[in-house]
N, CA, C and O atoms as a Maestro MAE file, in Angstrom:
{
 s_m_m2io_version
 :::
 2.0.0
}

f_m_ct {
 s_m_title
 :::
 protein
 m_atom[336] {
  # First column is atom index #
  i_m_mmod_type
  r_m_x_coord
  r_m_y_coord
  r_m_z_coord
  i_m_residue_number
  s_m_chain_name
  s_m_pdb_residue_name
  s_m_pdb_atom_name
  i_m_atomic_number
  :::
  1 25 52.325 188.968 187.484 1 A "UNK " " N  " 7
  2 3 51.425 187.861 187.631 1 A "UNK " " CA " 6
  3 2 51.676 186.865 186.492 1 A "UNK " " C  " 6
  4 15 51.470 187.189 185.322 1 A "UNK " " O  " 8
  5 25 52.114 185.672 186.837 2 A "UNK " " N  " 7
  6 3 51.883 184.428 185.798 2 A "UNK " " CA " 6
  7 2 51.016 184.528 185.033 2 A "UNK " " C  " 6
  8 15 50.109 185.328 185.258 2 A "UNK " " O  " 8
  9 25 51.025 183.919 184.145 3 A "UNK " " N  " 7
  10 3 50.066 183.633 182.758 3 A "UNK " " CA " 6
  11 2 49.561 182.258 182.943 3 A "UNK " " C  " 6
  12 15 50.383 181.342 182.892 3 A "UNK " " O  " 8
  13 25 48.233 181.977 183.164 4 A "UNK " " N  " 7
  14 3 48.034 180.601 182.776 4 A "UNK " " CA " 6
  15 2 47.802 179.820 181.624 4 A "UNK " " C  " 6
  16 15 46.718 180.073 181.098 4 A "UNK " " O  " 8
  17 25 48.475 178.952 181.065 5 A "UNK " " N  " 7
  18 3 48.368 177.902 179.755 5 A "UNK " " CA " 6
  19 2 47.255 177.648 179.484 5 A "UNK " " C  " 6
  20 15 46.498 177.143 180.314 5 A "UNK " " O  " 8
  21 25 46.778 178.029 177.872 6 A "UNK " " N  " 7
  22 3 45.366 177.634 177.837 6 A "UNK " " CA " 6
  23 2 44.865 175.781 177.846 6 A "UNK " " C  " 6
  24 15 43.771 175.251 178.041 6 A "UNK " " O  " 8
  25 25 46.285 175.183 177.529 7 A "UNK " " N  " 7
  26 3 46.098 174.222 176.903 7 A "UNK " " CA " 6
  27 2 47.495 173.160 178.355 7 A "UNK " " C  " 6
  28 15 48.289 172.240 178.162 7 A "UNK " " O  " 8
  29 25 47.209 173.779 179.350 8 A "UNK " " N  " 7
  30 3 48.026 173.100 180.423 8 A "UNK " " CA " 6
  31 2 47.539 171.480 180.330 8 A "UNK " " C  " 6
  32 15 46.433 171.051 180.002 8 A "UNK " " O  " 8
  33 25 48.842 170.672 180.763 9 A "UNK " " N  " 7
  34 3 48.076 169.047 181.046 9 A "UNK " " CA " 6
  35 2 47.502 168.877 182.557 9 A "UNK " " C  " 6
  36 15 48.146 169.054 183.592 9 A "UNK " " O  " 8
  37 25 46.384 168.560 182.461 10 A "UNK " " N  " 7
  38 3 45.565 168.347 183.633 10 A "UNK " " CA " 6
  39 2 46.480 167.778 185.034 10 A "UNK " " C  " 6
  40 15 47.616 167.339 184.856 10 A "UNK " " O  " 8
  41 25 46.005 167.821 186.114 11 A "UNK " " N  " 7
  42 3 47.016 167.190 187.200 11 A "UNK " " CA " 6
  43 2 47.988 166.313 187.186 11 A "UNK " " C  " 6
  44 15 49.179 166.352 187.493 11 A "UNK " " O  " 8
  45 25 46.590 164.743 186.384 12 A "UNK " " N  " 7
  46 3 46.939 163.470 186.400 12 A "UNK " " CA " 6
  47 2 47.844 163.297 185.015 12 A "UNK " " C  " 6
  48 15 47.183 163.606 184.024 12 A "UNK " " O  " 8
  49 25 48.546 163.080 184.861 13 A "UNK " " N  " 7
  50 3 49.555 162.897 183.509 13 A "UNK " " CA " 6
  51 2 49.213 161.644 183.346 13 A "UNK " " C  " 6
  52 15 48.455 160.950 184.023 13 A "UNK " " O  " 8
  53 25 50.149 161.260 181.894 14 A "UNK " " N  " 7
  54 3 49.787 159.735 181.591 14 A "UNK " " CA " 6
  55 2 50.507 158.703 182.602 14 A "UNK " " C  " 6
  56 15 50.111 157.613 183.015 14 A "UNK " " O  " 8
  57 25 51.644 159.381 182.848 15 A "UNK " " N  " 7
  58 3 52.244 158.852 184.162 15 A "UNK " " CA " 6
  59 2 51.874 158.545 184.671 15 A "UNK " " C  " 6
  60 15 51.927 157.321 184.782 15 A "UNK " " O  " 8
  61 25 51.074 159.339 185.560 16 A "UNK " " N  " 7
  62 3 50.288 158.763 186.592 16 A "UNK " " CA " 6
  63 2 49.665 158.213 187.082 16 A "UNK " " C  " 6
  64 15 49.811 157.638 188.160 16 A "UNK " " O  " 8
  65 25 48.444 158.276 186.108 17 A "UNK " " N  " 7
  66 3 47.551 157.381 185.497 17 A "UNK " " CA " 6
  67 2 47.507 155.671 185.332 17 A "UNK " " C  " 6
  68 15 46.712 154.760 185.565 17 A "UNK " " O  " 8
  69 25 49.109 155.868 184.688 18 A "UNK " " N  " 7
  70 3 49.733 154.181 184.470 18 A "UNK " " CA " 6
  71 2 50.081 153.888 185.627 18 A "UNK " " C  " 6
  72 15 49.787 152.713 185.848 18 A "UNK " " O  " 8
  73 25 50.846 154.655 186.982 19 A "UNK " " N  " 7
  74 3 51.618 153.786 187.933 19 A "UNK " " CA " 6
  75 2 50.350 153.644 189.062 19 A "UNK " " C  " 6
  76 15 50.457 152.824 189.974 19 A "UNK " " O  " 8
  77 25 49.034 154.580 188.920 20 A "UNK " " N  " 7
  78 3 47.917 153.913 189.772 20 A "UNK " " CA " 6
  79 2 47.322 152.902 189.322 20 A "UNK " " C  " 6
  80 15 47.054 152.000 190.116 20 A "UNK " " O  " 8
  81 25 46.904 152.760 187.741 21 A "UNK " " N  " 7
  82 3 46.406 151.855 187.511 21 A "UNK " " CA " 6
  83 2 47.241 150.425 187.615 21 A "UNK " " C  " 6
  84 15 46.565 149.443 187.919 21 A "UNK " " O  " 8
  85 25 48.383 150.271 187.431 22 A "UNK " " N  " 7
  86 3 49.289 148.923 186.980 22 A "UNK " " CA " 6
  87 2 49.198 148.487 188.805 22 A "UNK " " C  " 6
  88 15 49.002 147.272 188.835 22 A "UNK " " O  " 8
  89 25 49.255 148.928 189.955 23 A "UNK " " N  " 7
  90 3 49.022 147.723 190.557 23 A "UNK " " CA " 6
  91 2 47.230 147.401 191.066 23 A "UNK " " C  " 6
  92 15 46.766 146.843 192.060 23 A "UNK " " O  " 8
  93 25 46.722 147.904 190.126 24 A "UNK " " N  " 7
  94 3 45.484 147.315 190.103 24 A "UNK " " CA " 6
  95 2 45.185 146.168 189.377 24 A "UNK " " C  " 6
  96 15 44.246 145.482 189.780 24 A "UNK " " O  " 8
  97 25 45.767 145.842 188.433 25 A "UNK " " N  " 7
  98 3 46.394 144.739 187.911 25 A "UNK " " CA " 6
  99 2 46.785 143.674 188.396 25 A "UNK " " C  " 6
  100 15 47.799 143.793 189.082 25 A "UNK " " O  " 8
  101 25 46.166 142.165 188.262 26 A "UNK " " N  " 7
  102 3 46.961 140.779 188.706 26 A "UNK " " CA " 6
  103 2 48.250 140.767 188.301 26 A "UNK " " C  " 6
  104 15 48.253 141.358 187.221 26 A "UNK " " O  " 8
  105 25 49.357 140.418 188.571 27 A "UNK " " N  " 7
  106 3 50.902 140.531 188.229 27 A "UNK " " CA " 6
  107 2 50.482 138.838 187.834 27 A "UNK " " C  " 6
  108 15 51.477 138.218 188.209 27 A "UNK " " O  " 8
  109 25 49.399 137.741 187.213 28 A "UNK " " N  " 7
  110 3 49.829 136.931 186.506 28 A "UNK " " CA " 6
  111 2 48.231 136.676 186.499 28 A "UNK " " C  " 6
  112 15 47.484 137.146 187.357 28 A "UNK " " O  " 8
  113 25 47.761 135.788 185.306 29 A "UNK " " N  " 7
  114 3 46.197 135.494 185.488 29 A "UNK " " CA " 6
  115 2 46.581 134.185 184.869 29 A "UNK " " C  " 6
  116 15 47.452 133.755 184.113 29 A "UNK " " O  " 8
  117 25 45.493 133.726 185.559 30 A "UNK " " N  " 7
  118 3 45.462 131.782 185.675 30 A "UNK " " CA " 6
  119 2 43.966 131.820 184.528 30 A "UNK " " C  " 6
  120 15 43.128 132.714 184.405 30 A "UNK " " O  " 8
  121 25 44.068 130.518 183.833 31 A "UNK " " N  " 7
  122 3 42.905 130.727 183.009 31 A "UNK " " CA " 6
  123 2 42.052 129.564 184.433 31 A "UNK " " C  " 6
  124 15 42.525 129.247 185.524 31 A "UNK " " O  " 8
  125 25 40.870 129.240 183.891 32 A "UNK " " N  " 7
  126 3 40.281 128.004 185.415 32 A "UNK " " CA " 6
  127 2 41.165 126.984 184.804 32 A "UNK " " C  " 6
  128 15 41.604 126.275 185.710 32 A "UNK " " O  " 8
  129 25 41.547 126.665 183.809 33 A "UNK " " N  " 7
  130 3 42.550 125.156 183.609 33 A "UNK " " CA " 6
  131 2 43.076 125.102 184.696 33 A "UNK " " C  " 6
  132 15 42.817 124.629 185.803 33 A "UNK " " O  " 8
  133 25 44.104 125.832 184.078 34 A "UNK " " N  " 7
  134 3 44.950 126.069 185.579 34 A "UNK " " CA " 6
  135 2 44.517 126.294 187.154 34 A "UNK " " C  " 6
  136 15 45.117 125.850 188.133 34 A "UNK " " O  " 8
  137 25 43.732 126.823 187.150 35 A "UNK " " N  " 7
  138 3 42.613 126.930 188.805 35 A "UNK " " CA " 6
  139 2 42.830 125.371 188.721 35 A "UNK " " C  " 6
  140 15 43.815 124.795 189.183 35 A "UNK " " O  " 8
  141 25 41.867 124.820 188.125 36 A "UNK " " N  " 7
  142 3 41.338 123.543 188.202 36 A "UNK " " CA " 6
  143 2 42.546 122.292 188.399 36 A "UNK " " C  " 6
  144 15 42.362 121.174 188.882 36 A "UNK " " O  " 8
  145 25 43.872 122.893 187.842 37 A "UNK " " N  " 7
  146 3 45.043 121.993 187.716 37 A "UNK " " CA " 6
  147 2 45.627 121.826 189.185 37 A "UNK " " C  " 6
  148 15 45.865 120.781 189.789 37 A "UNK " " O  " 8
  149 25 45.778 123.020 189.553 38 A "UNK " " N  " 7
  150 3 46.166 123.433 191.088 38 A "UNK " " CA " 6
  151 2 45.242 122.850 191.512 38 A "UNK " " C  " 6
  152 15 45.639 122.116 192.416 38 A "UNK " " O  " 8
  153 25 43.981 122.743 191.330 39 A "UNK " " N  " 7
  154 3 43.009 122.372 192.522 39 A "UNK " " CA " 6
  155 2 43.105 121.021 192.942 39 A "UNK " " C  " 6
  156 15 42.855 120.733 194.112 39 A "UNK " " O  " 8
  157 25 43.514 119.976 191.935 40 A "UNK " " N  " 7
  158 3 43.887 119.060 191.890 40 A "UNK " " CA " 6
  159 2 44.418 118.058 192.242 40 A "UNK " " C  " 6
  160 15 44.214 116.870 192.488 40 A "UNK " " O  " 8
  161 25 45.818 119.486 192.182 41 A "UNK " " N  " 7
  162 3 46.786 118.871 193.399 41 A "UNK " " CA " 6
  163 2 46.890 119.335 194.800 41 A "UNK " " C  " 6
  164 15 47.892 119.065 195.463 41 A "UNK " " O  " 8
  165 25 45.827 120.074 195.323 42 A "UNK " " N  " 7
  166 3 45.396 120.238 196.896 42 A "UNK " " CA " 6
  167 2 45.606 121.662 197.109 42 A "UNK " " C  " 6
  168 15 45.641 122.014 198.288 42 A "UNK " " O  " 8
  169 25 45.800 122.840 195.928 43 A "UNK " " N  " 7
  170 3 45.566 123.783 196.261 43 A "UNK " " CA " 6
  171 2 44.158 125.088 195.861 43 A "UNK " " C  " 6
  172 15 43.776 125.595 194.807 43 A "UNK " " O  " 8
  173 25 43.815 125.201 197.023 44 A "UNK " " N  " 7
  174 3 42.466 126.015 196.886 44 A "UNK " " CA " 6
  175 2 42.653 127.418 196.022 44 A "UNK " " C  " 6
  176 15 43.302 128.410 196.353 44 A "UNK " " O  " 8
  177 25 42.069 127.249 195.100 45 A "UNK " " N  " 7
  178 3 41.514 128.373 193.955 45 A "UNK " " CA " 6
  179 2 41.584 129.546 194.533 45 A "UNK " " C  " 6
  180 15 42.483 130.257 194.086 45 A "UNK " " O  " 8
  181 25 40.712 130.162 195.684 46 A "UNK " " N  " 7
  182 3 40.134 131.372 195.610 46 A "UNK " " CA " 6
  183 2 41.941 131.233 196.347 46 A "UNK " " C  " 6
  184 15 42.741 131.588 195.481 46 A "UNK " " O  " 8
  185 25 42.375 130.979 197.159 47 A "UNK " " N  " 7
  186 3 43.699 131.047 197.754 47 A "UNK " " CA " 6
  187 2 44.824 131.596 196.589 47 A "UNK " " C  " 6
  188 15 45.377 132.685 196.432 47 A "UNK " " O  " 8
  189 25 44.870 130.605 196.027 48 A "UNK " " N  " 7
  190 3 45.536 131.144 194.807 48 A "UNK " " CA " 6
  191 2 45.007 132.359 194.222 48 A "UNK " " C  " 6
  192 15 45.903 133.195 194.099 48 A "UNK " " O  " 8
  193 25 43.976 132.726 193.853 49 A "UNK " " N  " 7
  194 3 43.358 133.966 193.223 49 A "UNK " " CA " 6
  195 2 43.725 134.998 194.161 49 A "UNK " " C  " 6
  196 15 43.922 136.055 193.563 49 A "UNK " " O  " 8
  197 25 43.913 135.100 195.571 50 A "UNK " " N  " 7
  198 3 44.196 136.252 196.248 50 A "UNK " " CA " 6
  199 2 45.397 136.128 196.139 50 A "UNK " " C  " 6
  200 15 45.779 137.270 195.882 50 A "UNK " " O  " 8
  201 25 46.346 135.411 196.168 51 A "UNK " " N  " 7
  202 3 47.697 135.254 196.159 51 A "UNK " " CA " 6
  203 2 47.963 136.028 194.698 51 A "UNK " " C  " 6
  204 15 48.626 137.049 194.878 51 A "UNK " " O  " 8
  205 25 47.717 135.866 193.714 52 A "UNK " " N  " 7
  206 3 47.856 136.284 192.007 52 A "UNK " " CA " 6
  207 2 47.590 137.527 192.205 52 A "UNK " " C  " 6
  208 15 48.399 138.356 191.785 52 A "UNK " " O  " 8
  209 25 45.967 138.119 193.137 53 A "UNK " " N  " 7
  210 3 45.589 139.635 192.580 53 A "UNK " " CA " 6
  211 2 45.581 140.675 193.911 53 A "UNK " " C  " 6
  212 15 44.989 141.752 193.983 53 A "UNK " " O  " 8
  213 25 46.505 139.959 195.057 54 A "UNK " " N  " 7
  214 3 46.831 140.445 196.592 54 A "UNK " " CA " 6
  215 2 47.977 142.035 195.957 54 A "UNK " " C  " 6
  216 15 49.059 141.985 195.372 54 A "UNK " " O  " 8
  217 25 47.337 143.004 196.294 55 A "UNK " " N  " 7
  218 3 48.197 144.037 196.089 55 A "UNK " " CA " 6
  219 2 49.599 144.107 196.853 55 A "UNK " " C  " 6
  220 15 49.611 143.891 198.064 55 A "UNK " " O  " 8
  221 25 50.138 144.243 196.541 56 A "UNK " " N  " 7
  222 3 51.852 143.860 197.607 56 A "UNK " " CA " 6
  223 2 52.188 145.609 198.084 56 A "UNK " " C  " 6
  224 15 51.996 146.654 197.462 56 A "UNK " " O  " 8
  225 25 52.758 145.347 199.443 57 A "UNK " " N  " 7
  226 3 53.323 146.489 199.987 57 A "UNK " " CA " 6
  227 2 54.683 147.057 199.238 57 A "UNK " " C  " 6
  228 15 55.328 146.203 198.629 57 A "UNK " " O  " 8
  229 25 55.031 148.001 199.226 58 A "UNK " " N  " 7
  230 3 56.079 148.486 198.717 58 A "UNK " " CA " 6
  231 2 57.223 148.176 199.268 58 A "UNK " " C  " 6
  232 15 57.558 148.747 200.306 58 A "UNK " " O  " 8
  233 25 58.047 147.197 198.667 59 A "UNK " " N  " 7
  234 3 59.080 146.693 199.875 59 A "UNK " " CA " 6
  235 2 60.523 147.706 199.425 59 A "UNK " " C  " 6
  236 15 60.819 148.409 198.459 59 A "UNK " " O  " 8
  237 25 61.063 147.382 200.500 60 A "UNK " " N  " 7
  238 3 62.289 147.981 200.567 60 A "UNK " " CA " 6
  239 2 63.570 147.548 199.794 60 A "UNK " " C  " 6
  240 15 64.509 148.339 199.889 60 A "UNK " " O  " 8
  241 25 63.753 146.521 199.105 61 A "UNK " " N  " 7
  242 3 64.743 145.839 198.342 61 A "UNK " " CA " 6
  243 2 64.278 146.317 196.614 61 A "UNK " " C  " 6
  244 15 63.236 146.688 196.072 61 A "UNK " " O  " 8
  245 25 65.039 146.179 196.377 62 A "UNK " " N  " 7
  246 3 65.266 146.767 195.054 62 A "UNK " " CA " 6
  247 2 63.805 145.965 194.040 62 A "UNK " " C  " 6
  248 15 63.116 145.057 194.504 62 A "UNK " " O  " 8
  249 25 63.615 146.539 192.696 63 A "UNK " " N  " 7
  250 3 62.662 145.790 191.837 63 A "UNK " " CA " 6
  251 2 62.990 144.823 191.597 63 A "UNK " " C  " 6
  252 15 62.044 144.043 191.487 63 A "UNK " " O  " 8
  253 25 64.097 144.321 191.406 64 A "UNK " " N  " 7
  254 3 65.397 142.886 190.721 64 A "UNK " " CA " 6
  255 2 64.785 141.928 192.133 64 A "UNK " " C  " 6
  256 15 64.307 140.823 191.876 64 A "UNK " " O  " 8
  257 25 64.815 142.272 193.196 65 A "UNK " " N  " 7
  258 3 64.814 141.633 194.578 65 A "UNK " " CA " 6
  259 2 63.464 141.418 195.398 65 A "UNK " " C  " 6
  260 15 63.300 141.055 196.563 65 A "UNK " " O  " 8
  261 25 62.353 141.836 194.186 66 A "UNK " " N  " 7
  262 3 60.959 141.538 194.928 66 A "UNK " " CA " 6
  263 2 60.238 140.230 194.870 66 A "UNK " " C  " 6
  264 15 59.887 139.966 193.720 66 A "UNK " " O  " 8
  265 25 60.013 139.613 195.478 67 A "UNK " " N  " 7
  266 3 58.904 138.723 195.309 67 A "UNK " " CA " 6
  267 2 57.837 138.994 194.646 67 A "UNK " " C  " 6
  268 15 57.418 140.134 194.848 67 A "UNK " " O  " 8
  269 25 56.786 137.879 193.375 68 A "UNK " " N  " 7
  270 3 56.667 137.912 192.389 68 A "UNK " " CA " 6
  271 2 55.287 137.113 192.772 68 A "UNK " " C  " 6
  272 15 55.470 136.203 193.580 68 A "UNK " " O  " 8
  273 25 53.685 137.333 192.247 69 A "UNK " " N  " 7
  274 3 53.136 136.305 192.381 69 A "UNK " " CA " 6
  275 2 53.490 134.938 192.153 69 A "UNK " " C  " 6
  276 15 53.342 133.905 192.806 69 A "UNK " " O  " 8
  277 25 53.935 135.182 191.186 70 A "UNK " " N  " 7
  278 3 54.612 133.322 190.783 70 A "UNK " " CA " 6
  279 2 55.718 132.937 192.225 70 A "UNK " " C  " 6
  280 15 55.552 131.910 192.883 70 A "UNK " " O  " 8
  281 25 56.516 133.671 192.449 71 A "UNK " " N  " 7
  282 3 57.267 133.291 194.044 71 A "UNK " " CA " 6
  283 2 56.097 132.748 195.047 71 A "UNK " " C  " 6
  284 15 56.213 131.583 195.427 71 A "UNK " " O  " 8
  285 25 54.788 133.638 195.582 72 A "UNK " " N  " 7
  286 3 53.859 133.288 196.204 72 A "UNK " " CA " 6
  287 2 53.228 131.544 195.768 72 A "UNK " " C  " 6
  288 15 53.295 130.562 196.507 72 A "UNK " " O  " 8
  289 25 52.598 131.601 194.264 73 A "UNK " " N  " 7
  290 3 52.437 130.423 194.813 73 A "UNK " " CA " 6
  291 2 53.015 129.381 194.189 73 A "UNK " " C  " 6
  292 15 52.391 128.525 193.562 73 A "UNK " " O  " 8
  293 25 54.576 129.430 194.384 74 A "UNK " " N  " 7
  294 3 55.776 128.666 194.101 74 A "UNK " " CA " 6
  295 2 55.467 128.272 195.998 74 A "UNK " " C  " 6
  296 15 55.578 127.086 196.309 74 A "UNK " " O  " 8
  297 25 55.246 128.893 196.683 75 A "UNK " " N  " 7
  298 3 55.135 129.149 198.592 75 A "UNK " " CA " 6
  299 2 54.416 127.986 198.765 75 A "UNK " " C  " 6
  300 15 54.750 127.027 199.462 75 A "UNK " " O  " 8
  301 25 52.930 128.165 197.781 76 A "UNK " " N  " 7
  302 3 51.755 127.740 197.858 76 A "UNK " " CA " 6
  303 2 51.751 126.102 197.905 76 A "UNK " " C  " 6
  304 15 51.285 125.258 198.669 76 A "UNK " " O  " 8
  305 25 52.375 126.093 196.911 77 A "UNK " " N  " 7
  306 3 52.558 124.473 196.592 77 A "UNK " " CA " 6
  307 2 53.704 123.481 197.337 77 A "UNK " " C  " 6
  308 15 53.666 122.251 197.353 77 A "UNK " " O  " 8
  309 25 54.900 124.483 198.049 78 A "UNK " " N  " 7
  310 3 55.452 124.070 198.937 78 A "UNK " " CA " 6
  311 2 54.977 123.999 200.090 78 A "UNK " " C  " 6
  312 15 55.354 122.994 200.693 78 A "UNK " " O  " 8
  313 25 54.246 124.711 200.688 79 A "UNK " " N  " 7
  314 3 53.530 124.246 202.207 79 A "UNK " " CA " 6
  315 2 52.916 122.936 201.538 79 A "UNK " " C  " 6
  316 15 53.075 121.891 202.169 79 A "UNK " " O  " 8
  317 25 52.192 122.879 200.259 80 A "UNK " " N  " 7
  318 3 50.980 121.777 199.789 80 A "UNK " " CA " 6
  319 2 51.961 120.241 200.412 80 A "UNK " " C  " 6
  320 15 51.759 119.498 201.373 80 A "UNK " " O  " 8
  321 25 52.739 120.253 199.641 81 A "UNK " " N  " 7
  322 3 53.917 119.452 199.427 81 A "UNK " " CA " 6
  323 2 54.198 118.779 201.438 81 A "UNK " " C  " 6
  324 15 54.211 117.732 202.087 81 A "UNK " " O  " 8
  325 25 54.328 119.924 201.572 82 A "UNK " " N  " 7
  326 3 55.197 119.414 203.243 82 A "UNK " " CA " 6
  327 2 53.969 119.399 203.792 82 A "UNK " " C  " 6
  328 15 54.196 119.680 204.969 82 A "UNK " " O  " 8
  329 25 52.717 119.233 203.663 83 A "UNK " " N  " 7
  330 3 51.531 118.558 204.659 83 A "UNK " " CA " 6
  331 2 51.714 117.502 204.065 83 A "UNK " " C  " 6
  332 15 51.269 116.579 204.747 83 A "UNK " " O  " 8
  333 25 52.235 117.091 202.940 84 A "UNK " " N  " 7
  334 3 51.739 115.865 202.702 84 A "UNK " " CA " 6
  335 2 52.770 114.471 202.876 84 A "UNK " " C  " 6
  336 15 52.326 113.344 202.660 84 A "UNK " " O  " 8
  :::
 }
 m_bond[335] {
  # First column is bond index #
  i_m_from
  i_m_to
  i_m_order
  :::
  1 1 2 1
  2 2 3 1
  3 3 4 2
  4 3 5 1
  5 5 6 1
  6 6 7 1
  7 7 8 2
  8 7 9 1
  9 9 10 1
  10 10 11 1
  11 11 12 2
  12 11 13 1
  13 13 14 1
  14 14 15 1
  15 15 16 2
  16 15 17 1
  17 17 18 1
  18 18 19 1
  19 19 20 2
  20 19 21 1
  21 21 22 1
  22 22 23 1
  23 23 24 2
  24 23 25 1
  25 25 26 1
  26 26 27 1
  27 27 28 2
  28 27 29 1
  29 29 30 1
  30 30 31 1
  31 31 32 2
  32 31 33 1
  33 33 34 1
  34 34 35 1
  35 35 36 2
  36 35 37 1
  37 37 38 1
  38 38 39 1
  39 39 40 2
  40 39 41 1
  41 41 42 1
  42 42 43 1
  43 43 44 2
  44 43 45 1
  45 45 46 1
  46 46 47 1
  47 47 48 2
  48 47 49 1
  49 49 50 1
  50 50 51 1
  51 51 52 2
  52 51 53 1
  53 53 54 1
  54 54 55 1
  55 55 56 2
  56 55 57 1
  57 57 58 1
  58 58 59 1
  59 59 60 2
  60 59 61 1
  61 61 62 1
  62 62 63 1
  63 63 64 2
  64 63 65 1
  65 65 66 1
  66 66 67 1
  67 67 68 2
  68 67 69 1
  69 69 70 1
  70 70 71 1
  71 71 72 2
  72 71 73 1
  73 73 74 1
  74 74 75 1
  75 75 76 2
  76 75 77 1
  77 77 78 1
  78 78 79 1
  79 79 80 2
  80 79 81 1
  81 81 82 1
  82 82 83 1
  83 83 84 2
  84 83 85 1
  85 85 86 1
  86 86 87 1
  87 87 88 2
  88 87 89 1
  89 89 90 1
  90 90 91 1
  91 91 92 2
  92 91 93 1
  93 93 94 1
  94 94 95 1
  95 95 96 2
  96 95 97 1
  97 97 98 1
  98 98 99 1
  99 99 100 2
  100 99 101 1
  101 101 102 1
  102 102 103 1
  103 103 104 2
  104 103 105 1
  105 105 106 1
  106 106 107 1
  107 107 108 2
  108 107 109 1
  109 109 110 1
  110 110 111 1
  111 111 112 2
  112 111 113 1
  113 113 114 1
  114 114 115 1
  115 115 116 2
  116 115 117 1
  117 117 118 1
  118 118 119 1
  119 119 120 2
  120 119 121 1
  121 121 122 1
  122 122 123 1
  123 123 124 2
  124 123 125 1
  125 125 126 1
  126 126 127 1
  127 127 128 2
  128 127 129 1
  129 129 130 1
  130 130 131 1
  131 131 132 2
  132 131 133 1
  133 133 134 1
  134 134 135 1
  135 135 136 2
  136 135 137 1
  137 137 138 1
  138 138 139 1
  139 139 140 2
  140 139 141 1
  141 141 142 1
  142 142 143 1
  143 143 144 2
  144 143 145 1
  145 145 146 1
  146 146 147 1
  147 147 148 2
  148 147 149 1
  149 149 150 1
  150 150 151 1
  151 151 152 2
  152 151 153 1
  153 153 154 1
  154 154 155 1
  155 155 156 2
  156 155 157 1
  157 157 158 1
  158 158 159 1
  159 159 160 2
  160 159 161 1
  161 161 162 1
  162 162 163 1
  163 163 164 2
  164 163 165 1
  165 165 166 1
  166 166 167 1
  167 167 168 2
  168 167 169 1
  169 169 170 1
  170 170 171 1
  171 171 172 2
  172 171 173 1
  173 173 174 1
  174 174 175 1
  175 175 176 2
  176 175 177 1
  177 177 178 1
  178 178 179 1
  179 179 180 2
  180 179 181 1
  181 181 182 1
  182 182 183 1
  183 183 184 2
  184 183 185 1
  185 185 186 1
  186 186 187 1
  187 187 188 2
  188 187 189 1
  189 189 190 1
  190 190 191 1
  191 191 192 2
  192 191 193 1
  193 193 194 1
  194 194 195 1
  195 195 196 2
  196 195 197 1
  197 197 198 1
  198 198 199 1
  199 199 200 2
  200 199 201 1
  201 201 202 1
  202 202 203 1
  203 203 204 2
  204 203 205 1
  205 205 206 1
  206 206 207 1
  207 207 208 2
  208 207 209 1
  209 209 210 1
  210 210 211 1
  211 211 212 2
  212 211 213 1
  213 213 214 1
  214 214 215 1
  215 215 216 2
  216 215 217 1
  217 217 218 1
  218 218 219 1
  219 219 220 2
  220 219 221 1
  221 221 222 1
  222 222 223 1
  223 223 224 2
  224 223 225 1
  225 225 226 1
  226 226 227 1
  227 227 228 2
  228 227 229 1
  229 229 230 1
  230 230 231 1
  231 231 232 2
  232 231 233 1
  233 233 234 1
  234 234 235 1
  235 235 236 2
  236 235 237 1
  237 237 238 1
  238 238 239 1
  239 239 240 2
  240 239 241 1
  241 241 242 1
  242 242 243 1
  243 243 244 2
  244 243 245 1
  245 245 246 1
  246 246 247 1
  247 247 248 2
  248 247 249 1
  249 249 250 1
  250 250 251 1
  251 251 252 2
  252 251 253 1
  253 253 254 1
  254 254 255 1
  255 255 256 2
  256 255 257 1
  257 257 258 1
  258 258 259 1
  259 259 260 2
  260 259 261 1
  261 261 262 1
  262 262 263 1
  263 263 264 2
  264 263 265 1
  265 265 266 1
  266 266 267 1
  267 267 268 2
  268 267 269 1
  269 269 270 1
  270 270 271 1
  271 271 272 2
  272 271 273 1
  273 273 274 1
  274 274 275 1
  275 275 276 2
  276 275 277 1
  277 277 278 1
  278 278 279 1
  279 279 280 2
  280 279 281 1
  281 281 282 1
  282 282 283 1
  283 283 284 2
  284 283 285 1
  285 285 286 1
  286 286 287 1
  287 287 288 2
  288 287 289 1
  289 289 290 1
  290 290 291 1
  291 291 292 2
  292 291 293 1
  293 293 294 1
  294 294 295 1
  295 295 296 2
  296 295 297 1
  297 297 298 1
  298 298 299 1
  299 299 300 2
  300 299 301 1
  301 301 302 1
  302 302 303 1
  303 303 304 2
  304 303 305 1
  305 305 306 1
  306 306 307 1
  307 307 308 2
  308 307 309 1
  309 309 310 1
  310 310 311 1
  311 311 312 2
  312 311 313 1
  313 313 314 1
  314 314 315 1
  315 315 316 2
  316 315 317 1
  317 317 318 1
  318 318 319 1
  319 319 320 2
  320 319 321 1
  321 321 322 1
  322 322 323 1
  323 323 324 2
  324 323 325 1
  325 325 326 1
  326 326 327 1
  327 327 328 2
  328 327 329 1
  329 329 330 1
  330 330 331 1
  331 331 332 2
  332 331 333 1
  333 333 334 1
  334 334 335 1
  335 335 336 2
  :::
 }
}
């Protein structure tokens, strides 16, 4: 029969811990300047705010090859652009 460790590390490691918590995380935060700067030029805040803190699916292309909040609303301001 095995011996159990008195002093084993619990399930969750620090590992783990970090790769659930980090995409809970905005991948960029706008201070309101910036809200307010964008807003400015015809793009809606809370839009942008889901775009910044929108959890992303796990894509299939490499980390080097993912789209980036800043790519999103790099998007954002190009649709802005071609309504206008």
């Amino acid at each position: 029969m095995a011996r159990e460790r008195k002093n084993a590390p619990t399930a969750d490691t620090a590992g783990r811990r970090t790769r659930r918590r980090t995409p809970e995380q905005p991948e960029i935060e706008l201070t309101d300047e910036e809200l307010r700067a964008l807003a400015d030029d015809g793009l809606d805040p809370d839009e942008v705010r889901r775009v910044a803190t929108e959890p992303r699916p796990e894509p299939e292309a490499s980390e080097h090859d993912r789209d980036t909040a800043r790519d999103d609303l790099e998007g954002l301001v190009l649709e802005q652009d071609e309504e206008y």
